[in-house]
Every structure is written in structure tokens, then in C-alpha cells.
C-alpha positions as CSV (number, residue, x, y, z in Angstrom):
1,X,-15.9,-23.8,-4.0
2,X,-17.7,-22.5,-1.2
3,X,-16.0,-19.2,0.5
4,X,-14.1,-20.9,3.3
5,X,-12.8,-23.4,0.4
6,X,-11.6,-20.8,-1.4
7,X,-9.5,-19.3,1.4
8,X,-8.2,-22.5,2.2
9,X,-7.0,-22.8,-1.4
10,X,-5.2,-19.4,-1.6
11,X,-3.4,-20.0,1.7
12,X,-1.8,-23.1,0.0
13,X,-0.8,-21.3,-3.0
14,X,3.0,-20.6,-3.0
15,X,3.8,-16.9,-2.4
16,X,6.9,-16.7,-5.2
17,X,8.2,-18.7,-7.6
18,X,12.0,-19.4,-7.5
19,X,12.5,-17.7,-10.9
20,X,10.3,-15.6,-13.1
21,X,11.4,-14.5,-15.9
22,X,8.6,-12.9,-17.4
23,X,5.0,-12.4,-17.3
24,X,4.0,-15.7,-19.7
25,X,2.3,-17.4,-17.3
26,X,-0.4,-14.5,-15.8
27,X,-1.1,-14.0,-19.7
28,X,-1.7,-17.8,-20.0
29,X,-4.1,-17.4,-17.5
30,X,-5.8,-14.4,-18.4
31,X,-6.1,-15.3,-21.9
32,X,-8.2,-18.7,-20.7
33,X,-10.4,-15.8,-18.5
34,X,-11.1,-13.2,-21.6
35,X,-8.5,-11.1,-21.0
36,X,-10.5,-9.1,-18.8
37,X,-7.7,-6.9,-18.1
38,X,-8.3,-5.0,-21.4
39,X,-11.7,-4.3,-21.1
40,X,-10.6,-1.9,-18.0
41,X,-9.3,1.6,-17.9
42,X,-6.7,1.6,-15.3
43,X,-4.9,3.8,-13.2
44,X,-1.7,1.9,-13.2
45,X,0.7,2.6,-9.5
46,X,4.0,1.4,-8.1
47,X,6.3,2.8,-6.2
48,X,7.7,2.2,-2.2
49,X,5.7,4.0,-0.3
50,X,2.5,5.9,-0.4
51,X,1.1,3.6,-3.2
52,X,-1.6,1.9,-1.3
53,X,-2.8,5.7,-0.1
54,X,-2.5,7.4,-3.1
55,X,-4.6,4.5,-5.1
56,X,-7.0,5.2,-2.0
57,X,-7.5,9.4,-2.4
58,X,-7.8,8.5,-6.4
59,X,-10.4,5.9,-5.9
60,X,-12.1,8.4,-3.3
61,X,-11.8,11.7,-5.6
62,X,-13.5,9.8,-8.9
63,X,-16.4,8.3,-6.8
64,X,-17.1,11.6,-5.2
65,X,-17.3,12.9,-9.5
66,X,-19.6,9.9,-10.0
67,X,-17.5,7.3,-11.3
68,X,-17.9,3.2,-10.6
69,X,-14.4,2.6,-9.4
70,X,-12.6,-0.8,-8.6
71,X,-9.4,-0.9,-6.4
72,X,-7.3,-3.4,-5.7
73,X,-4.4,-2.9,-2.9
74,X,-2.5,-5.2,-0.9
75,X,-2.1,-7.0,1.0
76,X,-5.1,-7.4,2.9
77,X,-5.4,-6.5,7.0
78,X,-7.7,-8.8,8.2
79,X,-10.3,-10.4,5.3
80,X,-9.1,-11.2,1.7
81,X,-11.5,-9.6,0.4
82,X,-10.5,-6.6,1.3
83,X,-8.2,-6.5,-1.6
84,X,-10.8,-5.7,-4.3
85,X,-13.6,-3.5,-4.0
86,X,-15.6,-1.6,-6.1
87,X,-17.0,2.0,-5.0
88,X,-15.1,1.1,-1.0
89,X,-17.1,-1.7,-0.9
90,X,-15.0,-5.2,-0.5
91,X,-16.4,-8.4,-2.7
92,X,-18.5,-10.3,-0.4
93,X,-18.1,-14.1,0.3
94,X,-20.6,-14.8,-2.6
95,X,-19.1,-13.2,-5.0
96,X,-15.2,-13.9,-4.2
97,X,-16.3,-17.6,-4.3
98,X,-17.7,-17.7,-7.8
99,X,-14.9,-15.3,-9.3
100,X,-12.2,-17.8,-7.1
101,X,-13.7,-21.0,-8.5
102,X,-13.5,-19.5,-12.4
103,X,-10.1,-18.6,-11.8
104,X,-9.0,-21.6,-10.4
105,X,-11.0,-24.2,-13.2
106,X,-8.4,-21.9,-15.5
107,X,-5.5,-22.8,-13.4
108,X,-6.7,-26.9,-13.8
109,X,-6.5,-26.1,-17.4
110,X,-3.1,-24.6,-17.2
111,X,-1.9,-28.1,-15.1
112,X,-3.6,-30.3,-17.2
113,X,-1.3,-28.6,-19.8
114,X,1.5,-29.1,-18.5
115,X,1.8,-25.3,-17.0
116,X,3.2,-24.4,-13.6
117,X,0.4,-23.3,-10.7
118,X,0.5,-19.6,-10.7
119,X,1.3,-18.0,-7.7
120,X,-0.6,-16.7,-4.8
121,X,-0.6,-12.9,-6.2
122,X,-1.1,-14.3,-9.7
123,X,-4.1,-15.8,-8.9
124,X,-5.9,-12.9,-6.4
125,X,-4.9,-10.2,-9.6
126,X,-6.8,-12.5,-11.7
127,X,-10.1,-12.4,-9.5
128,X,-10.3,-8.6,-9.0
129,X,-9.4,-8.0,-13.1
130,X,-12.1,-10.5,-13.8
131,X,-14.7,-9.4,-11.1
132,X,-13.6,-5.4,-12.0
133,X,-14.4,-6.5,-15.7
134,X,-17.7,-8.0,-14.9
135,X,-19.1,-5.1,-12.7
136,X,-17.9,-2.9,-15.6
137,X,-16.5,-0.3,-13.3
138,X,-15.7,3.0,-14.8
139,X,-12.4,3.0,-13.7
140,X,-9.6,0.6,-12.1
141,X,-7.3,1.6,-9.3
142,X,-4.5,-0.9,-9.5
143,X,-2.0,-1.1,-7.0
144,X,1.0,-3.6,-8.2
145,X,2.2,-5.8,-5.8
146,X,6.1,-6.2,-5.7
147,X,8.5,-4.2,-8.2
148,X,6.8,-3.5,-11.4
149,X,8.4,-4.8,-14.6
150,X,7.5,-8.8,-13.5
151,X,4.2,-8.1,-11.2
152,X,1.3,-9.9,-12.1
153,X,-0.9,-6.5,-12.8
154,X,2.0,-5.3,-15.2
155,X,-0.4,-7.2,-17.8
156,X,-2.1,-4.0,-18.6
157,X,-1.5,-3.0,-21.8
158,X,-2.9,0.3,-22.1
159,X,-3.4,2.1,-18.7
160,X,-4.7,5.8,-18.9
161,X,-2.0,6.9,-16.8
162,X,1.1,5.2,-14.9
163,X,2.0,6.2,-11.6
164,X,5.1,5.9,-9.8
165,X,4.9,6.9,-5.5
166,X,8.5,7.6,-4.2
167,X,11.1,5.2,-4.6
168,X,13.5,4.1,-1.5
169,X,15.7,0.7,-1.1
170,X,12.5,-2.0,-0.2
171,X,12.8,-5.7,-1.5
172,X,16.3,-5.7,-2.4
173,X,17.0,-9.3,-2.7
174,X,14.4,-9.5,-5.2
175,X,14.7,-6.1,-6.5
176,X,18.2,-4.9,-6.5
177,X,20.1,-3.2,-3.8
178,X,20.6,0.0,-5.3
179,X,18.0,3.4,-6.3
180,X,18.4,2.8,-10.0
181,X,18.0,-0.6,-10.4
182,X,14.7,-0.8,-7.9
183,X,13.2,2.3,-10.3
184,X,13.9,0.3,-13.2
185,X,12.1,-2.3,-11.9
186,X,9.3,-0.1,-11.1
187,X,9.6,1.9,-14.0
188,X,8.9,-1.3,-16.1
189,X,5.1,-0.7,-15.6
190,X,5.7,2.2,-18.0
191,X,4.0,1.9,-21.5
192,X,4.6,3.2,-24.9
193,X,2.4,6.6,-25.5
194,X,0.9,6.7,-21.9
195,X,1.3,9.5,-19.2
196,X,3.9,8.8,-16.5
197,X,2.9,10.6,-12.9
198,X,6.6,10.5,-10.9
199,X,7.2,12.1,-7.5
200,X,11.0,12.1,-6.5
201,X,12.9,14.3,-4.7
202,X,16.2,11.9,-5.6
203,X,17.9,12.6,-9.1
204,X,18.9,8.8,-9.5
205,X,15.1,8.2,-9.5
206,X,14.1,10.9,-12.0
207,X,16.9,10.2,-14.1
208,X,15.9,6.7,-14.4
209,X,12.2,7.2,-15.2
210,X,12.7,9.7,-17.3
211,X,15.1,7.3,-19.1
212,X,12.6,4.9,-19.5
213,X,9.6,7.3,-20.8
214,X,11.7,8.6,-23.4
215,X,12.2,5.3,-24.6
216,X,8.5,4.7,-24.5
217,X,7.6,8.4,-25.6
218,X,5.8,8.6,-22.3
219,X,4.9,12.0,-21.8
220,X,6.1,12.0,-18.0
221,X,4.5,14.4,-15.6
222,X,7.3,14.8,-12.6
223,X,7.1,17.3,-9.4
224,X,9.8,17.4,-6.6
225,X,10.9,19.3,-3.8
226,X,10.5,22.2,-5.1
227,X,6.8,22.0,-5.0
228,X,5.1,24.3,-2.2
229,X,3.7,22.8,0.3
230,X,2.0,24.3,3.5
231,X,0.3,22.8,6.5
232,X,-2.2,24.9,8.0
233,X,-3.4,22.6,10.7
234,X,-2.4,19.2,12.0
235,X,-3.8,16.8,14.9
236,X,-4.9,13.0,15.2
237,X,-8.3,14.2,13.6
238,X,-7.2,15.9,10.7
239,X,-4.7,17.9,8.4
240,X,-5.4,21.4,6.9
241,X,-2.6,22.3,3.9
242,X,-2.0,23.5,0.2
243,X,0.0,23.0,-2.5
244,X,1.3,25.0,-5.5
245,X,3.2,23.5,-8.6
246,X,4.3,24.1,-11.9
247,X,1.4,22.0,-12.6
248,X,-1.7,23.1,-10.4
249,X,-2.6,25.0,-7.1
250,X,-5.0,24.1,-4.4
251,X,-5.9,25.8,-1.3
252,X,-6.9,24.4,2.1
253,X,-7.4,20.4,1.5
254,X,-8.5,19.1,4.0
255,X,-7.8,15.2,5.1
256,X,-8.4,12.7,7.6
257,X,-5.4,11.1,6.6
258,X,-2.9,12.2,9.1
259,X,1.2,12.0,8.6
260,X,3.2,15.0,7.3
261,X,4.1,12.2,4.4
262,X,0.2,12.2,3.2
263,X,0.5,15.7,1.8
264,X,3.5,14.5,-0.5
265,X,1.0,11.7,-1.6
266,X,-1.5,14.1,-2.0
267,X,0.2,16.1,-4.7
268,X,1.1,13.1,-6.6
269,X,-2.8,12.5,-6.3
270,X,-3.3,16.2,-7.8
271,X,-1.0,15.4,-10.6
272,X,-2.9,12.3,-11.4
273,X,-6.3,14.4,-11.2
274,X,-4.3,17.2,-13.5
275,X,-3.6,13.9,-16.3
276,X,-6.6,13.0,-16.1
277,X,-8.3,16.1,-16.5
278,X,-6.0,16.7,-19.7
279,X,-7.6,13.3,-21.0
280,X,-11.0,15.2,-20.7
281,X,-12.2,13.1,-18.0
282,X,-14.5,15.0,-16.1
283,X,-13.6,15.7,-12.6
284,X,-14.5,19.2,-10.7
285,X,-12.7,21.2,-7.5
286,X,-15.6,20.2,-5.6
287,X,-15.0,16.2,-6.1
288,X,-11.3,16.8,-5.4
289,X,-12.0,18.6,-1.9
290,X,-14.6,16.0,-1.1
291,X,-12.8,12.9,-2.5
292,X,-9.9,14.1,-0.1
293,X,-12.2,14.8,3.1
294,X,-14.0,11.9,3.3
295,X,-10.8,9.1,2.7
296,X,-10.3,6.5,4.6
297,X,-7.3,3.9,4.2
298,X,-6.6,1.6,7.5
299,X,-3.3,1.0,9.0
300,X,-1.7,4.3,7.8
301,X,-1.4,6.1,10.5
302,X,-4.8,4.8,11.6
303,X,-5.9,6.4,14.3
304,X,-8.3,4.1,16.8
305,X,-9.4,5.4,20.3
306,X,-10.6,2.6,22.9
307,X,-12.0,3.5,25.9
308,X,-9.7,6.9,27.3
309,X,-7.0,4.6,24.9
310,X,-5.7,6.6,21.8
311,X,-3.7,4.0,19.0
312,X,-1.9,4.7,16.2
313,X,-1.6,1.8,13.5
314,X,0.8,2.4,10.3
315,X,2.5,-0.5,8.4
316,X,6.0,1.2,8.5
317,X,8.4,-1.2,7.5
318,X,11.1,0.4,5.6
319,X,13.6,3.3,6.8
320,X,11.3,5.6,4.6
321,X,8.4,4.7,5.8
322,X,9.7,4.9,9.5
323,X,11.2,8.1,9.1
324,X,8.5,9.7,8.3
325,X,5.8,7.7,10.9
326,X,8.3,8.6,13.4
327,X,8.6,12.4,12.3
328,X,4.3,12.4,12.5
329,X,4.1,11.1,15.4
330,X,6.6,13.0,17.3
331,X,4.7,16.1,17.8
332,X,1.3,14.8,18.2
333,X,1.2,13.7,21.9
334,X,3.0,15.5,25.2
335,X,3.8,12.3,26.5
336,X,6.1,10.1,24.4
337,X,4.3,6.7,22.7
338,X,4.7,3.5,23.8
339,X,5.7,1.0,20.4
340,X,4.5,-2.1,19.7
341,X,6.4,-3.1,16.9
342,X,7.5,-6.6,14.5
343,X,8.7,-7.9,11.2
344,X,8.8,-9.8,8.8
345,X,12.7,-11.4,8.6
346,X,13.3,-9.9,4.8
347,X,13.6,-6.3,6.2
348,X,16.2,-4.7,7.8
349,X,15.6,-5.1,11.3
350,X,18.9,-3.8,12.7
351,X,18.4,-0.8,11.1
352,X,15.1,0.2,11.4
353,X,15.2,-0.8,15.1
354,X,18.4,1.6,15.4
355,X,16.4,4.2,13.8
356,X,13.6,3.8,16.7
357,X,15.8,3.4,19.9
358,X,18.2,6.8,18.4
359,X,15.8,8.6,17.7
360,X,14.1,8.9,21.1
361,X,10.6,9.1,20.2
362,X,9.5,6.4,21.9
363,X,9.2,5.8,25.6
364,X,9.4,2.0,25.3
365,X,9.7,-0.6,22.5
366,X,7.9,-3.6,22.2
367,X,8.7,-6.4,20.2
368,X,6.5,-9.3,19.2
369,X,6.4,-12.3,16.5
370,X,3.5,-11.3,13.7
371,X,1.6,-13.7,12.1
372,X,3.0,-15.3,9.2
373,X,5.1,-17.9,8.3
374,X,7.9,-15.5,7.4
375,X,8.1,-13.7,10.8
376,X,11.1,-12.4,12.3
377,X,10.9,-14.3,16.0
378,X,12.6,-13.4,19.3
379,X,15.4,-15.9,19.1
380,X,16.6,-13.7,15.7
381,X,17.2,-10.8,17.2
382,X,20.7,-9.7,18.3
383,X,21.7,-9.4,21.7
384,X,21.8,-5.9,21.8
385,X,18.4,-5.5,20.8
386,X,17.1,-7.9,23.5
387,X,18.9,-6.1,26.5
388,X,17.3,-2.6,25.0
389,X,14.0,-3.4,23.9
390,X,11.2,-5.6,25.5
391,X,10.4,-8.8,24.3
392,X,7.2,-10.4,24.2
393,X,5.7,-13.7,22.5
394,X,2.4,-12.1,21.3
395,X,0.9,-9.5,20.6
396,X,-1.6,-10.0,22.9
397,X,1.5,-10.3,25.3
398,X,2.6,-7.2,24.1
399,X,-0.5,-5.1,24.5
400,X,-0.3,-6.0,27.8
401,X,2.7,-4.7,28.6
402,X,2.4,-1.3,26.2
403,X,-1.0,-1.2,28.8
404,X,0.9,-1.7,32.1
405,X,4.0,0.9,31.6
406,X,2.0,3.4,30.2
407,X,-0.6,6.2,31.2
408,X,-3.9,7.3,29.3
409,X,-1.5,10.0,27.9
410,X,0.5,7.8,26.3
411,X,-0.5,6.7,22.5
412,X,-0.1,3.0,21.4
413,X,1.5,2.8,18.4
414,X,2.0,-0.4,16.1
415,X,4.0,-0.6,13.5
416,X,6.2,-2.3,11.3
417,X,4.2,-5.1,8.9
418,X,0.8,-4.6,8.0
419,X,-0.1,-8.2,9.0
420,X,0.5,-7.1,12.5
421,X,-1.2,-4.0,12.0
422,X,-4.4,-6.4,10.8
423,X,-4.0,-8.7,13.7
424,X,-3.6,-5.5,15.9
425,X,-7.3,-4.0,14.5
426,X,-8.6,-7.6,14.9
427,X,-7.8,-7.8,18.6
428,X,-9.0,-4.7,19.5
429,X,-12.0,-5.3,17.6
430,X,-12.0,-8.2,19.6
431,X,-11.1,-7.9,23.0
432,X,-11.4,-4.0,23.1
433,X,-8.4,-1.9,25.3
434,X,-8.6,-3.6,28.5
């Protein structure tokens, strides 16, 4: 297959299966690939939020030691391939369609046998485990998908540490609609005699994963609230703070990654560097500093300037995630943002919409279809919603307007799924501010 082939194959690949009881079927295909998963030493992460940029301040902390490191995150904002790169460098075309077309000669070995077609997340893990494997990367950053205890990267036997982000409801149809059954789920990436990294400031979570590392004598590795935290300086440039903890103390981090929340991510990140450390992998002060200064991880509270136009991109899409975008945002701007926001129809619009229009940070809210197939569209939304918030077809449509009510003072945000924060980078890549 040539590149374009191969996209046009994964977009016909089903997203879930109806039931899925275990992992049988990603080992049936692995196993026909080498098992290239356990030639890897991976840094194993789930959680709800703050996954995708703690796997990115790892990956950025053992390149500045040295290290060949693969990451894969999801899902992607604009190409594919941006879900698997190796030292921040995404797998180009040439190398995604060779990897694509091995993996998927598997999969016509699985049907000829009589074997269901993997899924769409089933089949992309399998390209960046393989292509991680034949680059021979030092390390592998792996972010898991959905839940934990049935994601298709949960195949890894042996990581060299597990980590679990903070935990908040996300999913629950698939997951579970309470705290303790989601961190069960997640907690099911957890394997026997390897270190568990846990940040939770909720007692149900702890309780839970330190349940299940007991049971897998775990060694687990937990900070909470009680860590302390300082932030020294803050703007849409940077972030200036320390943090002291049972378990280490650093001292004026500095981080392009802006967002009060980053600094909770970044002490899970010390913890992992602490674990690691205790493994005797090599990694100085000086890596850490520079790992964490020169990050980069799009659509978190991404912040693109067009023109005199200041934007702010972050895929906030659960209350978590939109408490704390809202709390960041709220103090970095004297005139109120203007929100260009949509979702997909599995979250909980009503509430996360409440949350905006109560909490008064914006100056006007935008809604607008995304694109994908399981968009939440205009004719959804209830009534009380579309006399309060305006309503637009497009985003295109939508930029528009955010252009029209506001001033140069005012910051664009867009929020909610990540595939509108991609299609919101790819249109002003495009088309610039206007």
C-alpha cells in the first residue's frame, strides 16, 4: 500500500467492537508480527487527564539525557502519523506505509483464519510497537488509548514503570459511571513486580490502586495534595514553579507548557524520573530542567498568535479538564475570551456547557459541529443552550463570528475535542486569522 492507501484503509476500520472481552485478539496479531512489544522497555501511562502531556515531558526529559525515545499518543490532530514518533519526529509517509502494509498482511492472516478484523486502535498500536521495535529505540513512551485493563497497548508484559495521571468520570458507558470502577479499569495496566507512579488527590482512587498493586506486589509510588507546589511566574509564554515531596525537590522549572494543571503533571513526571532513577537509569538535573524547557505538546493549552490575534487551543472535554482550562485561562487576559467550542455526542454536553456559561469567563460561546462522524450537531442541543449560546455550522462559520464580536484584546479559545482543536490548527495554518 502506498501512503494515501493506507489512510484510506484505517479510516474504514471500525473504531470499537460491540464486545471485548479480553485482549486475545491484539495478542493474535502481535504474535504473527514478533511480538515486538517485548523487545521494548516501556513507560506504561493511563489515566483521564494529563496523560498525553505527561508521556510528552517524559519523552522530552530522556532525549535531552540521550536516550532514542518512541512515543505514541492519541489521537492524532491533523496527520496520522503524528501518533508515533521517535526522538519528536512523526513516521513519515514512507515508513507508516511499509509498517501499515505488514500489519495489515497479518490481519489477512487473522481473516483467512477465521478471526475478527481488529479494530482501528488495534491496528495503529501494532504499527508504532512494530516500527518502535525496528528503530530499536531506547525507550517507549506509551500512552493507552481508552481505560486500561482491555486497551490494545495493555499487551505489555513487562513495562519498567506504570503510570496512572488523575482519574475523573470520562467514558462512562464504556468504563463505568463511578471513581472506583473507571480506576479499576485503569489500574488493570498494572503488572506483577513493576513500579506503579499514581497522582490522586481523591481517596477512592488511591484506595483502589493501591488495592490492585498489593495484589500485584507493585511497589506503588503515590503523591497528593499534600505535595508543595509553587508558581513563581505565569503568562501565555511560560510558567516559573517548584515542587517539594516526600519523594524529591526541584527548584524553578521552567515550562512552555502553560495551565496551572501542567505543574500537577509535572510532579507526576518527577516521580517517574525519581523510579527511574532508582532503576539506575541515568538521567541528570540538567536533562530534567532542559527536558521540561524545551516541551512542546499541541492542543494543550496551545498558544498560537496570528497576526495582532492571540489563540488558545486545549482539548478540554471533560469537567476536569474544563475546570482547570477555564481556571488557566481566567487570569491571563484583561479582556474576557471569546470560545469557540464542540463535541463529540458521548460527553456530557449539558454539563460542561453549564460549567462555561456559570462560570462567566467567557465573553461569548460559540458552538460548532467537529469533524467526525460521532459529532454532537446543532439540532442536539437543548433549547436552552441555543437561546444562550451562538450557533454556527462550521468552524470556519464560527471563526468568523469569534472575529466579528471581538477586539485584538480578546483571546480565541477552542476547546472541547481534540479533533476540533486539529481542524482549528489546520485552518489557521490554512487561511491564517483573517
Amino acid at each position: 500500500m502506498n501512503y494515501q492507501e493506507l489512510i484510506d484503509y484505517l479510516n474504514h476500520i471500525p473504531r470499537f467492537t460491540e464486545v471485548k472481552e479480553d485482549l486475545s485478539l491484539m495478542e493474535n496479531l502481535m504474535k504473527r508480527l514478533g511480538n515486538p512489544q517485548d523487545q521494548l522497555r516501556c513507560i506504561h501511562v493511563a489515566g483521564t487527564n494529563g496523560k498525553g502531556s505527561v508521556c510528552a515531558m517524559t519523552t522530552s526529559i530522556l532525549l535531552e539525557e540521550g536516550y532514542t525515545v518512541g512515543t505514541f499518543t492519541s489521537p492524532h490532530l491533523i496527520h496520522f502519523n503524528e501518533r508515533m514518533k521517535i526522538c519528536n519526529e512523526a513516521i513519515t509517509d514512507e515508513e507508516f506505509s511499509r509498517i501499515g502494509t505488514k500489519v495489515k498482511e497479518a490481519i489477512e492472516e487473522m481473516i483467512e483464519a477465521g478471526l475478527q478484523h481488529p479494530t482501528f486502535f488495534e491496528v495503529i498500536t501494532a504499527c508504532a510497537f512494530y516500527y518502535f521495535a525496528l528503530k530499536k529505540v531506547d525507550y517507549a513512551v506509551i500512552e493507552v488509548g481508552l481505560g486500561g485493563r482491555l486497551d490494545a497497548t495493555n499487551i505489555i508484559k513487562e513495562p519498567i514503570v506504570t503510570v496512572i495521571t488523575p482519574i475523573s468520570l470520562d467514558h462512562t458507558s464504556i468504563l463505568g459511571d463511578n471513581l472506583e470502577d473507571i480506576t479499576g479499569e485503569k489500574a488493570g495496566i498494572i503488572k506483577k513486580n513493576c513500579p506503579v507512579v499514581l497522582f490522586s488527590v481523591k481517596d477512592s482512587v488511591y484506595n483502589k490502586v493501591n488495592e490492585v498493586s498489593k495484589e500485584k506486589n507493585a511497589r506503588l509510588f503515590a503523591i497528593d495534595s499534600s505535595i508543595t507546589m509553587s508558581i513563581h511566574e505565569k503568562s501565555l509564554k511560560r510558567q516559573i514553579f517548584s515542587i517539594q515531596t516526600p519523594y524529591y525537590s526541584f527548584r524553578n522549572i521552567q515550562t512552555s507548557l502553560i495551565g496551572d494543571y501542567q505543574v500537577i503533571n509535572s510532579a507526576t513526571v518527577l516521580l517517574i524520573i525519581d523510579v527511574l532513577r532508582h532503576k539506575e537509569i541515568n538521567i541528570k538535573d540538567s536533562s530534567i530542567y532542559r527536558g521540561f524547557e524545551k516541551v512542546v505538546w499541541p492542543g494543550r493549552m496551545e498558544v498560537v498568535t496570528r497576526g495582532n490575534r492571540i489563540y488558545i487551543l486545549d482539548g478540554a472535554h471533560n469537567v476536569d479538564g474544563m475546570t482547570n482550562f477555564m481556571e488557566s485561562i481566567s487570569n491571563q487576559t484583561k479582556l474576557p475570551p471569546i470560545c469557540i467550542v464542540g463535541f463529540n455526542k458521548d460527553k456530557d454536553y449539558p454539563l460542561l456547557l453549564d460549567l462555561m456559561m456559570k462560570s462567566k469567563v467567557f465573553k461569548k460561546i460559540i458552538f460548532t459541529p467537529i469533524c467526525s462522524p460521532r459529532t454532537l450537531l446543532p439540532e442536539d442541543l437543548y433549547e436552552h443552550y441555543k437561546e444562550n449560546i451562538a450557533i454556527k455550522n462550521s468552524l470556519k462559520e464560527a471563526h468568523e463570528e469569534a472575529l466579528n464580536d471581538g477586539k485584538e484584546g480578546n483571546i480565541i479559545c477552542c476547546i472541547g475535542s481534540l479533533y476540533l482543536v486539529g481542524e482549528m490548527k489546520d485552518y489557521l495554518d490554512r487561511e491564517g486569522s483573517g
